[in-house]
C-alpha positions as CSV (number, residue, x, y, z in Angstrom):
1,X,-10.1,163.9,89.1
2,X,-7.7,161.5,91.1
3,X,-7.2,158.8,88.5
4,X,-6.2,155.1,89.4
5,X,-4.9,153.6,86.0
6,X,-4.2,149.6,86.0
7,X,-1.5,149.6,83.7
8,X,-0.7,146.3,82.2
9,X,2.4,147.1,80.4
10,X,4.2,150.2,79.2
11,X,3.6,150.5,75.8
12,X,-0.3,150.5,76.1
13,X,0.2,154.0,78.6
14,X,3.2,155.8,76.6
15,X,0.7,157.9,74.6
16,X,-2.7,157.7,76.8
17,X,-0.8,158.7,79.9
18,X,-1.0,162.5,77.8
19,X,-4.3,162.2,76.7
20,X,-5.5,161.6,79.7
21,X,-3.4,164.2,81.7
22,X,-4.9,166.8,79.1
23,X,-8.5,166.0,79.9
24,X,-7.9,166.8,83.9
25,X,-6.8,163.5,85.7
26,X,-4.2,163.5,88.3
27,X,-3.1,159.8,87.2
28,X,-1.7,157.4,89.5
29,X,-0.6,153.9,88.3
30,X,-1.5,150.8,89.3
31,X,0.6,147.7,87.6
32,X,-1.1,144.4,88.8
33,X,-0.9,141.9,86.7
34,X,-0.9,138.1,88.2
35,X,-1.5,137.1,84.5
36,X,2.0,137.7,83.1
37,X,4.2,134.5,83.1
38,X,6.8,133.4,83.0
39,X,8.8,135.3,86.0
40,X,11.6,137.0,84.0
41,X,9.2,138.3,81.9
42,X,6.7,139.5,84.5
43,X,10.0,140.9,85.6
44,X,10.8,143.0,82.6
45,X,7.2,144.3,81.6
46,X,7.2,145.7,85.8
47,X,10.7,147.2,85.1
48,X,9.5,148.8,81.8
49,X,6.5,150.4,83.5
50,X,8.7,151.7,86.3
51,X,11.5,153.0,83.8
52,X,8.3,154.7,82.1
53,X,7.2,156.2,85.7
54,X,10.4,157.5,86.3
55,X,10.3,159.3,83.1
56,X,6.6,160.6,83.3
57,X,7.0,161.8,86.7
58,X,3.8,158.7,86.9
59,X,2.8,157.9,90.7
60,X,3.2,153.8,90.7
61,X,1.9,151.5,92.9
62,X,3.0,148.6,92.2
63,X,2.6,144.9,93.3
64,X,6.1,143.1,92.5
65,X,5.0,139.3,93.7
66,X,4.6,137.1,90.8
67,X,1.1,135.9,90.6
68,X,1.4,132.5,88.8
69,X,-0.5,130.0,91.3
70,X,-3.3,132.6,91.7
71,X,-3.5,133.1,87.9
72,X,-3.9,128.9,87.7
73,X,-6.0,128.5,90.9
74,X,-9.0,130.9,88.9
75,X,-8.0,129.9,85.3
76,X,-8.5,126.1,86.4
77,X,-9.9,124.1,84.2
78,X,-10.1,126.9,81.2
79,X,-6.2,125.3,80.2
80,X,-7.8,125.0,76.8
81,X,-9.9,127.5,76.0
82,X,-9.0,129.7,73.1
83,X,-7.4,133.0,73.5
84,X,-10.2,135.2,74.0
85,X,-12.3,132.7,75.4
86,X,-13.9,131.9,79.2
87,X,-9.6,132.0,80.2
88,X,-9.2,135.6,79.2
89,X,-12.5,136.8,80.6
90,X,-11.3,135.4,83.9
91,X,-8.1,137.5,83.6
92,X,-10.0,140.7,82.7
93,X,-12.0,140.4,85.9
94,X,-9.3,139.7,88.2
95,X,-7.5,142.5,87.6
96,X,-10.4,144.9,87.3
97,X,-11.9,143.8,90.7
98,X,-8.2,144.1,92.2
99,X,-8.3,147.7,91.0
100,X,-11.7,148.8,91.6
101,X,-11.2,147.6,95.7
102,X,-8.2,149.6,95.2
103,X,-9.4,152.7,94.3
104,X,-12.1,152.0,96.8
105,X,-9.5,151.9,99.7
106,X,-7.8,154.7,98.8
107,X,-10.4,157.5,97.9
108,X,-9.3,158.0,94.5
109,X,-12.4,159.7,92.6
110,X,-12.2,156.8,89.8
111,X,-10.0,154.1,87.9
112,X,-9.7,152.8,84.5
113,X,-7.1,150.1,82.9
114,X,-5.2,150.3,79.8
115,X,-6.8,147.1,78.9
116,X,-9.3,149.5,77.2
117,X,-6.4,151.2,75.0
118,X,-5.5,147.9,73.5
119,X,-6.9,146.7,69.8
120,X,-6.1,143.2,71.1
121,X,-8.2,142.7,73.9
122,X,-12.6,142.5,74.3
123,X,-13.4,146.3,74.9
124,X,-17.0,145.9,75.4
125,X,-16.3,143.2,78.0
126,X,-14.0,145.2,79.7
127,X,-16.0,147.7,79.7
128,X,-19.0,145.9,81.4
129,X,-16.7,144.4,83.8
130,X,-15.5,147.4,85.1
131,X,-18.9,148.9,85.0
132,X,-19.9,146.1,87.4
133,X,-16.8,146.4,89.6
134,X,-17.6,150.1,89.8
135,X,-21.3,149.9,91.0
136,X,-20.1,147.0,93.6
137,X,-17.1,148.5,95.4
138,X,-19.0,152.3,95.2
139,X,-16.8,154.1,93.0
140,X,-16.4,155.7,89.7
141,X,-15.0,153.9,86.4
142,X,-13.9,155.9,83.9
143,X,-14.0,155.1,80.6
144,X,-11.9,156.5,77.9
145,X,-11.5,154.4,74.5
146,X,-8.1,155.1,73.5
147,X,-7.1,152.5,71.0
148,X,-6.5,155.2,68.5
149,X,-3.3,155.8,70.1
150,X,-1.6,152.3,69.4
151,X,0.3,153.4,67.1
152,X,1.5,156.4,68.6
153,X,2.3,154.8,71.7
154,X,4.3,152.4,70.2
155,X,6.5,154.9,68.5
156,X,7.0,156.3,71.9
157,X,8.5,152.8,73.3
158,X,10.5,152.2,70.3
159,X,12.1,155.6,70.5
160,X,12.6,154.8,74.6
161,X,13.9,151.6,74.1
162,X,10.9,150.4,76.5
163,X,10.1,146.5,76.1
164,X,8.0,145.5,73.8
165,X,6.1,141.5,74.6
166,X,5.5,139.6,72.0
167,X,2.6,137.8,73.8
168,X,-0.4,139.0,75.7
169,X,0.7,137.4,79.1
170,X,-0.1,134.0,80.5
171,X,1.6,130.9,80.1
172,X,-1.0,129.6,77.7
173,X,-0.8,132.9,75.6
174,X,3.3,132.5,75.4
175,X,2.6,128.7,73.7
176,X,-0.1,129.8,71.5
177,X,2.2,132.4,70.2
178,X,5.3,130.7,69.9
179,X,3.5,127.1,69.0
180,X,2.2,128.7,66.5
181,X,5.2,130.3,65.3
182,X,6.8,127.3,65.0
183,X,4.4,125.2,63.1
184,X,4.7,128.1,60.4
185,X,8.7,127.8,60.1
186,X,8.4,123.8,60.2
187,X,5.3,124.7,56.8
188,X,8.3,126.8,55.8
189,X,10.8,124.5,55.8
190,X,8.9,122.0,53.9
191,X,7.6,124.1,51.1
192,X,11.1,125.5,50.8
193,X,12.0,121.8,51.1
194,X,9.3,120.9,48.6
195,X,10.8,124.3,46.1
196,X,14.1,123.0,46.5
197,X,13.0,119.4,45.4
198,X,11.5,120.5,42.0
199,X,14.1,123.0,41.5
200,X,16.8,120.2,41.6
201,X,14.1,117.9,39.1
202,X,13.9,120.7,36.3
203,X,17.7,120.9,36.7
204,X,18.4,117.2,36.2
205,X,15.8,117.1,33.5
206,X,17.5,119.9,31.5
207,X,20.8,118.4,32.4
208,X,19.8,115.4,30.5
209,X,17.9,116.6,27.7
210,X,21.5,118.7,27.1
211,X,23.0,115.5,27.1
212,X,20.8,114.1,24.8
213,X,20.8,117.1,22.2
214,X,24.7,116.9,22.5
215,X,24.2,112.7,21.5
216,X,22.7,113.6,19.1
217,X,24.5,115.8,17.5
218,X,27.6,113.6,18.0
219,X,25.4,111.1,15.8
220,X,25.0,113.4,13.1
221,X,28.0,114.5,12.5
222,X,29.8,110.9,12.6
């Protein structure tokens, strides 16, 4: 089976790449990702695929143009939806449809995405979606639920030195993560803050009441 894999970064493939050699596919990657902001990272999770294509002798085809205004020209309107929400569901779809067409155009026997491999993502929407995309553009999807691998996979980077994101991709994704991140070190700080305050309280209270014993003991004695 020719196999066109979207490939949204390189730690989601390290270990599925394998899997899915062993079960007969001649893979061929695919990285399209208009979702991934902002442009130095879009630039390092494409490098990381292609350092990981080198290595796994991977056919890549790869679009390098940074797809920020068409990620915001669909997404408009969805700037606050949760992460998960109507936003994300968007983003699955744009870059299913992109690779069903693709796979289309150039006769491969079926695609898939490594959206599927992640724990992080909607695998049943994904699913559907590319079930959809499939029936529409006239061509196979194939479906292989490999979220199993996570860990493996990751193993695989860390030992490659392969970047690792720390956020799923968009710009809204990036504040959520980091936002978030840093309303938990400014709670930190204050409950350390708050820690440090009764700390210094039982001190100067024990301070005293040695004072005090000392008094009067000083009393006592004269």
């Amino acid at each position: 089976m020719n196999l066109l894999l979207h490939i949204c970064c390189a730690p989601c493939i390290a270990a599925p790449l394998a899997e899915l050699r062993r079960g007969g596919a001649e893979v061929t990657g695919f990285f399209h990702n208009p979702n991934i902001h902002p442009l130095l990272e879009f630039r390092k999770r494409l490098r990381a695929v292609e350092v990981l294509a080198e290595q796994e002798k991977l056919g890549l085809i790869g679009r390098p143009e940074y797809g920020l205004h068409e990620f915001l020209r669909e997404t408009a309107g969805h700037e606050r939806d949760p992460e998960g929400g109507a936003r994300c569901a968007i983003c699955y779809r744009m870059r299913i449809n992109a690779t069903a067409a693709l796979a289309r155009r150039e006769r491969f026997d079926a695609f898939t995405t490594s959206m599927l491999f992640s724990r992080h993502q909607n695998h049943e929407l994904i699913s559907s979606m590319a079930r959809e995309a499939a029936a529409r553009e006239g061509v196979a999807f194939h479906y292989a639920d490999l979220r199993d691998m996570v860990e493996a996979s990751m193993e695989i980077a860390r030992k490659r030195s392969l970047y690792r994101q720390q956020y799923c991709g968009c710009i809204f994704s990036e504040y959520e993560r980091y936002e978030g991140r840093r309303e938990e070190d400014k709670k930190g700080r204050r409950e350390r803050a708050t820690t440090g305050e009764r700390k210094n309280e039982g001190g100067e209270e024990g301070e005293r009441g040695t004072r005090d014993k000392d008094s009067g003991a000083e009393t006592m004695r004269s």
